[in-house]
N, C-alpha and C positions, 0 to 999 in steps of 0.2 A: 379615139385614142388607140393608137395599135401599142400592143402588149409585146414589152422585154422577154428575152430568152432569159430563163434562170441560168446564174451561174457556178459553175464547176470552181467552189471558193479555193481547193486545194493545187486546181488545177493554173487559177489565176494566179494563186501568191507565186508558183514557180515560173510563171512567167511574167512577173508584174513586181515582186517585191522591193525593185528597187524604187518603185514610184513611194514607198510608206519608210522614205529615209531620210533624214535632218536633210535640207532645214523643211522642207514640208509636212513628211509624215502623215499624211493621209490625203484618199483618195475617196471622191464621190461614186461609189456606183452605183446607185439610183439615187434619184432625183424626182419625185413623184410631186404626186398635186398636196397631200398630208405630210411624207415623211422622206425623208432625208437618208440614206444608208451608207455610213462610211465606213474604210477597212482603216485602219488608223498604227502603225508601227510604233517603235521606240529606237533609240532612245533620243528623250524629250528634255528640254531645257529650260521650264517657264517657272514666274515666282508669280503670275497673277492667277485670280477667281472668277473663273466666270461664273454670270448665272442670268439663266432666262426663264420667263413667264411657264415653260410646258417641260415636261417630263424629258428625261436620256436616256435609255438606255443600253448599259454597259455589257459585252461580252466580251471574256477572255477567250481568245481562239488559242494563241501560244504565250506560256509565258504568265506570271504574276504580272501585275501592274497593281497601284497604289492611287486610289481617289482618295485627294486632302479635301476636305470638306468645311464649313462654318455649320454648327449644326446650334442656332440657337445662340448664344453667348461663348459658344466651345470650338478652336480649332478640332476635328477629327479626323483620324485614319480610318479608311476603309480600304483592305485588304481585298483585290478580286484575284481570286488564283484563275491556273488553267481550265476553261470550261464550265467557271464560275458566269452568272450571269448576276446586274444589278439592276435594279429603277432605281435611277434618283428623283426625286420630287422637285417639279418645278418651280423656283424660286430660291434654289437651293447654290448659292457662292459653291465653287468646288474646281481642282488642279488636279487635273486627271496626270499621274507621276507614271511614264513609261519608259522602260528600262529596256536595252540592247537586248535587239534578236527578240523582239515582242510583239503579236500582232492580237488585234482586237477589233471588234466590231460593235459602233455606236446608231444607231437610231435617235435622231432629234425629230420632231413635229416642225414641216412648215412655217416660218413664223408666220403669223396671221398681220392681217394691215392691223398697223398702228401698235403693232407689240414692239418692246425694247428691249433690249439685252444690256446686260452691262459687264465690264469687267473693272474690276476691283483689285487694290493692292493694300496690302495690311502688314501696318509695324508687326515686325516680332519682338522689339523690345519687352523684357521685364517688367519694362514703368507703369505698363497696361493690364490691367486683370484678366479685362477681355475684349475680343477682335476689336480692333482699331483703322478706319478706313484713312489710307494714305491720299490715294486718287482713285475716283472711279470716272468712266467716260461709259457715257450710254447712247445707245445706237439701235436704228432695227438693219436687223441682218438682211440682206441680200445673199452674199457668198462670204460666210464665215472663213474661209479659208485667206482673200485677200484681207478681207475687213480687219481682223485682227494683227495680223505682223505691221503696218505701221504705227498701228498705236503702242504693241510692243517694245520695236524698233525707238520710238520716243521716249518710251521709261528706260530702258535700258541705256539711251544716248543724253540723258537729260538728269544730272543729279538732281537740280535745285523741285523735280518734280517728285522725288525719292523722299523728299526731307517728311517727315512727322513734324504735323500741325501742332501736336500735343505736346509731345516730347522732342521735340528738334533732330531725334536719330534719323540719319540718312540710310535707307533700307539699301540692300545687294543690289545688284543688277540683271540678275539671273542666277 
């Protein structure tokens, strides 16, 4: 295994920042045999949760961003300012929320053979006490980056997939 140059992250974003802009917003720069290292921008558009089997974690390079979380029976905000770093705990539903002129850096684990991920969408309706799964689809990641926008691309282009099994409210679309 021959060894990456470390990189000059300040030196990247000025030559790079346009690669961490809707509709992608983030970029792999390493790719290892354990861990994943992505530079991830704003601003972001999504109403789903992900969550997978192993740990994330979050640092604010520039800029607040906002992790929506399921933490138990309770939507949560988790506020990560500039320079803030987080772990989230594996297993953990969570809408990482990033806002214009924001750059950040996430760490995911490899997924291992035969792990799955899933992403989830949750009424916000009233009618609910607590979290309420609209659709989830589960999957093991390869390249999270393509994996995800068609199934996006699907909830957002597909009401009748939006609807509440429970309460019949048709959820936003982003």
């Amino acid at each position: 295994m021959s060894l990456l140059p470390p990189i000059n992250f300040p030196k990247w974003l000025s030559e790079n920042s346009h690669l961490l802009r809707p509709p992608v917003n983030n970029f792999c720069l390493y790719a290892g045999q354990d861990h994943i290292v992505m530079a991830v921008g704003g601003p972001n558009e999504r109403t789903d949760y992900h969550m997978n089997e192993t740990e994330e974690w979050f640092y604010q390079y520039k800029g607040p961003m906002l992790l929506k979380v399921v933490d138990g029976n309770e939507f949560r905000d988790i506020h990560i300012n500039e320079g803030e770093m987080f772990l989230l705990p594996g297993n953990t539903p969570h809408n990482p929320v990033r806002f214009s002129d924001t750059i950040g850096i996430v760490i995911e684990r490899t997924r291992p053979e035969g792990s799955l991920d899933r992403l989830r969408w949750y009424c916000r309706s009233e009618a609910h006490k607590e979290p309420t799964i609209i659709r989830e689809e589960v999957f093991h990641v390869t390249d999270l980056g393509t994996q995800l926008k068609p199934l996006i691309r699907n909830w957002i282009e597909n009401p009748d997939l939006r609807k509440c099994p429970q309460c019949g409210e048709v959820a936003v679309a982003k």
